[in-house]
N, C-alpha and C positions, 0 to 999 in steps of 0.2 A: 742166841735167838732161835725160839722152836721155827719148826717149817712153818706151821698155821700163822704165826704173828709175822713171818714172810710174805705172806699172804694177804693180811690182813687190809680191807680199805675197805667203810661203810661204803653206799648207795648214795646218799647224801654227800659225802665226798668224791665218788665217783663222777656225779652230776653235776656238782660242780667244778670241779678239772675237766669235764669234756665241754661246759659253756666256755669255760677258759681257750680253750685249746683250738673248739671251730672259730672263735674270734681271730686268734691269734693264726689260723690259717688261711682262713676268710680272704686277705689281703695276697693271694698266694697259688689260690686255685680257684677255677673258672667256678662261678656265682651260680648255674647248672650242678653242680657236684656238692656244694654246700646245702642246698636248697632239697636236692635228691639225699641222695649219701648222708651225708652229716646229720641232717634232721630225721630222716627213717631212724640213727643209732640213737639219738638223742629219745626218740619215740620209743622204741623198745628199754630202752634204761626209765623213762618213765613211767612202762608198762610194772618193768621191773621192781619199781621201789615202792607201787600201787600195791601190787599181789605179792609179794616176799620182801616187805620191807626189813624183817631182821635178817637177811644173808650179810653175812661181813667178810668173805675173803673171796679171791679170783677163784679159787677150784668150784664155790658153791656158784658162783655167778656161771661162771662155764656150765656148771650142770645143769644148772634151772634154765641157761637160755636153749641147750640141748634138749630141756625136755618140753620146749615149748614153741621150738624154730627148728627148721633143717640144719643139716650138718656143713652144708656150704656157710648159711647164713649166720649161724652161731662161729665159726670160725673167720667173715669177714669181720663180722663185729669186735671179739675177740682180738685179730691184728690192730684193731683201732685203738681199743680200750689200753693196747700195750703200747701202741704211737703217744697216746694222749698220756699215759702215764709215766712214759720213757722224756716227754719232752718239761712233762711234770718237777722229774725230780732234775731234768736238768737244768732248770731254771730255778732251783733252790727251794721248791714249792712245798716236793715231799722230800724223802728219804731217802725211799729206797721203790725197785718198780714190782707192785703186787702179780703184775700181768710177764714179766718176762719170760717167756720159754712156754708158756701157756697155750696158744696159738700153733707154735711149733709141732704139738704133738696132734695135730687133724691134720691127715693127707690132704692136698687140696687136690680135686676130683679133674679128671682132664675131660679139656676142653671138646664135647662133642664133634667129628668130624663134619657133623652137619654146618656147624658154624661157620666153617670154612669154602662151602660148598660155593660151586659155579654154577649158573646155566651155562649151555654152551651156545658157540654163535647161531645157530639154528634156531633155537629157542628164544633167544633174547629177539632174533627178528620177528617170529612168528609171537610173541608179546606185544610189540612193537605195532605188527600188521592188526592184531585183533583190538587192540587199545584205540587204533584210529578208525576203527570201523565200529566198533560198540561204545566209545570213552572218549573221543575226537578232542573234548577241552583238555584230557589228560595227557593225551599224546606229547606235549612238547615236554614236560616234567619227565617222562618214563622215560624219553630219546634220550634228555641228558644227563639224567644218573647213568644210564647205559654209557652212553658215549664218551662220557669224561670222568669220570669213577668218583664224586662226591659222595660223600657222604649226605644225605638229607636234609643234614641241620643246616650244613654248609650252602645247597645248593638253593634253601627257601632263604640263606640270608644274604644273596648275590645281590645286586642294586646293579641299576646303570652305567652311577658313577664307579662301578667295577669292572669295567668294559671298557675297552677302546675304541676308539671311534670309528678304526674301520675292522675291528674287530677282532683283530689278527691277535689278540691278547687278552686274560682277563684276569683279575687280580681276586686269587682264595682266599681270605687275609681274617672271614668269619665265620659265625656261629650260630643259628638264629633258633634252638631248641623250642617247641613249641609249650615246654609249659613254662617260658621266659619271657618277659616284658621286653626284654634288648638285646640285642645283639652282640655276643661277645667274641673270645679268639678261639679259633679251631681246636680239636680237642687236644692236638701234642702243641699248639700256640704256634705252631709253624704258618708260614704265610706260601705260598706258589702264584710264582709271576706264569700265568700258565698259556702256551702258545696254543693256539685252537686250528686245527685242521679243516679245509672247507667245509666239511660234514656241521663242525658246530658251527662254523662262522657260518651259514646259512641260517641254521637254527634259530640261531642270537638276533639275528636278521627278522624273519619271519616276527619274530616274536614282540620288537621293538615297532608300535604305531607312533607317527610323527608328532604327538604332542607328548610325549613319554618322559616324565622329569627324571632329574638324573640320580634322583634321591629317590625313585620309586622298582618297585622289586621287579627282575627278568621276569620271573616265574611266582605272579599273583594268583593268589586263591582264585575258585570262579566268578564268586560275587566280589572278588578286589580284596584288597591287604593279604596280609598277611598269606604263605601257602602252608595248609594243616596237614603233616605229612601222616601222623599218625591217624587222624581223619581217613585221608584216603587211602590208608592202609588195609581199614576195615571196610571201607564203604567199595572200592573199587578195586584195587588190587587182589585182596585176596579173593572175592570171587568171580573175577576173571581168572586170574590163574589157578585157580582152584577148577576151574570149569575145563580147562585146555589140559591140568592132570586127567580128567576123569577121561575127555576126549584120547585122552593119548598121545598128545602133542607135545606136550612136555613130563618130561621123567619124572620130576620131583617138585613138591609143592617149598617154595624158597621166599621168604622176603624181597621187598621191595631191598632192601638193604643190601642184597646179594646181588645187585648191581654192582657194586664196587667191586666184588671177589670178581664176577664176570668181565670188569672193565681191566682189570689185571691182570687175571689170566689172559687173556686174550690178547693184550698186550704182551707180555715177556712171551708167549708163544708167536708173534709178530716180529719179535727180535728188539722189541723197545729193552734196552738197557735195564738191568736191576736197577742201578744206580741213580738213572733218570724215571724209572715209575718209584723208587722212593722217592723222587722231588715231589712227581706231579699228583702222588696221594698221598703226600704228607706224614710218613711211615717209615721207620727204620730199616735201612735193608737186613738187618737181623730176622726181623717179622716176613719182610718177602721171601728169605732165603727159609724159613722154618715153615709156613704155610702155603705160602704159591707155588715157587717156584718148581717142585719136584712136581705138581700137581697138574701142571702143564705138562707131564708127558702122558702120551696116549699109551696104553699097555695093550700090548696085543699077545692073546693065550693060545698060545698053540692046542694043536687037539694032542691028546696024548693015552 
């Protein structure tokens, strides 16, 4: 068998082994990541069979998505094409896999240190202080991404009945992605029975008025339902802190998301266990020990 007929899988076959295959994972991975992920590659392979419908092997499909997408993105896609073609033949479907070893040869590009970045506690308070004086409805949202290190999705899809009654606890257990109809599980599917420190149990307090159902959200939008995190991503967060860079108050212009890095570091520099800030963010101490944890020491440069 020459290399090229190794190779070898139409477009039309392609396209239909990856309808096959997001079905067949559908039942398997958060309905968020099918929706996004799956149907973008799905999108681009129809882009694909539109504009070069006669390409017939993996090296020509590698090339054409290269010369038509970045090199990260032609190479996530690429891993998929070889998931979906690998679970392909092993379910007796093909032969053999066009895509193996293909993906392999793109570096995958490291991960920006920006991504991992903190404010630090100075900052996070003077966001905190500007937010209840310029954003006062926003204030209880930005305290408890700070305060409890949720993730977004997680913290727009909290309810009541994920709270206890005097507080003292409140249960991670979802997911409320805003370009989603429902609410599903966290993004590692991990749940956290999470204990809350006066600081929240205040918060959570404040925040609950006594006709409050128990099926209805902590942390509602302004006009009610649902909270749009990406909304206020744009409308308020970045140009407040966008404004507090320019001022000098804060170093570096960071997502709202970088609440979590800041709720972490701050923590294991507090002496909170690895072991226990991977419970309470839902995270492998792998990840904390490779991205926080060193990041929490202060380096100090002698003159020399």
């Amino acid at each position: 068998m020459t290399q090229s007929s190794k190779r070898a899988i139409s477009l039309s076959q392609l396209l239909e082994l990856w309808s096959k295959y997001t079905a067949f994972r559908a039942g398997q991975l958060a309905p968020s990541t099918i929706k996004r992920d799956y149907r973008a590659i799905e999108r681009r392979l129809i882009k694909l069979s539109t504009e070069a419908p006669d390409l017939g092997d993996a090296i020509a499909i590698r090339d054409w998505l290269l010369a038509n997408y970045s090199h990260e993105v032609t190479r996530r896609t690429l891993v998929q094409f070889n998931a979906a073609t690998k679970w392909a033949m092993n379910s007796d479907i093909i032969e053999r896999n066009p895509f193996e070893g293909v993906a392999a040869q793109m570096r995958r590009p490291r991960r920006s240190e920006r991504a991992w970045a903190a404010f630090t506690k100075a900052e996070r308070d003077i966001i905190i202080q500007e937010f209840n004086e310029y954003c006062p409805w926003g204030t209880p949202w930005v305290k408890f991404l700070f305060w409890s290190g949720c993730r977004p999705e997680e913290a727009a899809a909290l309810r009541w009945e994920h709270v206890s009654s005097n507080y003292l606890e409140m249960l991670i257990a979802e997911a409320f992605p805003v370009d989603m109809q429902e609410a599903q599980s966290t993004k590692n599917y991990r749940t956290t029975r999470y204990p809350c420190n006066s600081r929240l149990q205040n918060l959570l307090r404040s925040q609950r008025s006594p006709d409050s159902d128990r099926t209805a959200f902590v942390f509602p939008a302004r006009g009610g339902g649902r909270f749009d995190y990406h909304n206020f991503q744009t409308r308020e967060w970045r140009p407040l802190v966008t404004e507090l860079c320019d001022r000098g108050l804060v170093a570096f212009y960071l997502s709202q998301y970088h609440t979590r890095h800041t709720f972490i570091t701050e923590g294991l520099k507090a002496g909170v266990s690895v072991a226990d800030m991977a419970y309470l963010c839902r995270v492998s101490t792998t990840v904390l020990y490779r991205h926080y944890l060193d990041r929490t020491r202060a380096i100090t440069i002698p003159e020399f």
